[in-house]
C-alpha angles and dihedrals in degrees: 000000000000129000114153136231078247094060091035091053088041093061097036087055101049088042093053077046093057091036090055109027106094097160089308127107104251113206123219090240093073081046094058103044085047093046109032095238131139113263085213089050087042094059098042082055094042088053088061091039094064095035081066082049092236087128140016133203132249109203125204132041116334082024121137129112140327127186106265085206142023124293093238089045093063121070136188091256095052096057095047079053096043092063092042101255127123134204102241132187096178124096086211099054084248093298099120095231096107100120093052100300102339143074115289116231086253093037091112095037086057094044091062099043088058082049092053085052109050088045085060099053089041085065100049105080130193089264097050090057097044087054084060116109097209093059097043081053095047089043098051084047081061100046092052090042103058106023087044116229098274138166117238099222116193114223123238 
């Protein structure tokens, strides 16, 4: 089975989004430290992001993006589609051309299962995942981890 870094990078971004955008612009700076993405790779996902209108883009100072939708009207799926990439089971990309030129005796066994699994992660949405304990805990790790856990002391 085949998903690609593209389509890995593209749901771990829109989920720190959903995780950090509490009415604020979130830029894709603070995404990247926490992350560990590329900024340069961030922005090339985030154009196709908002092209599929999942997120839109605040300018200026204090800019960055917003979720364009709903956290339970975005699923896992709809963001891998969103920046052009596919699960896919298959050896041939779905073409059929897998045994030189012609369907392989699987082929079809492999094309449901990419089916299966695009139906599942069709059905796991942004807030879904957000509700989840173990991704509260591993966000908060990365909150402490790259802003420091630092006192805010007010000067006399």
């Amino acid at each position: 089975m085949r998903l690609t870094t593209k389509g890995r990078y593209a749901v771990t971004a829109m989920l720190d989004l959903a995780l950090h955008a509490d009415q604020t612009p979130v830029c894709l700076a603070d995404i990247s430290r926490r992350q560990e993405i590329s900024l340069s790779y961030l922005e090339q996902l985030f154009a196709k992001l908002r092209r599929a209108k999942l997120v839109r883009s605040v300018r200026g100072p204090g800019g960055g993006y917003l979720l364009a939708v709903s956290l339970d009207a975005v699923s896992v799926a709809c963001v891998i589609d969103a920046v052009n990439e596919s699960v896919d089971a298959t050896r041939c990309q779905g073409l059929s051309d897998c045994q030189q030129g012609s369907t392989c005796l699987t082929h079809h066994l492999w094309c449901e299962l990419t089916r299966e699994i695009h139906d599942f992660l069709d059905g796991v949405t942004l807030a879904d995942l957000v509700k989840r304990h173990e991704v509260r805990n591993i966000a908060a790790r990365q909150r402490i981890r790259v802003d420091g856990d630092t006192i805010a002391v007010d000067s006399p």
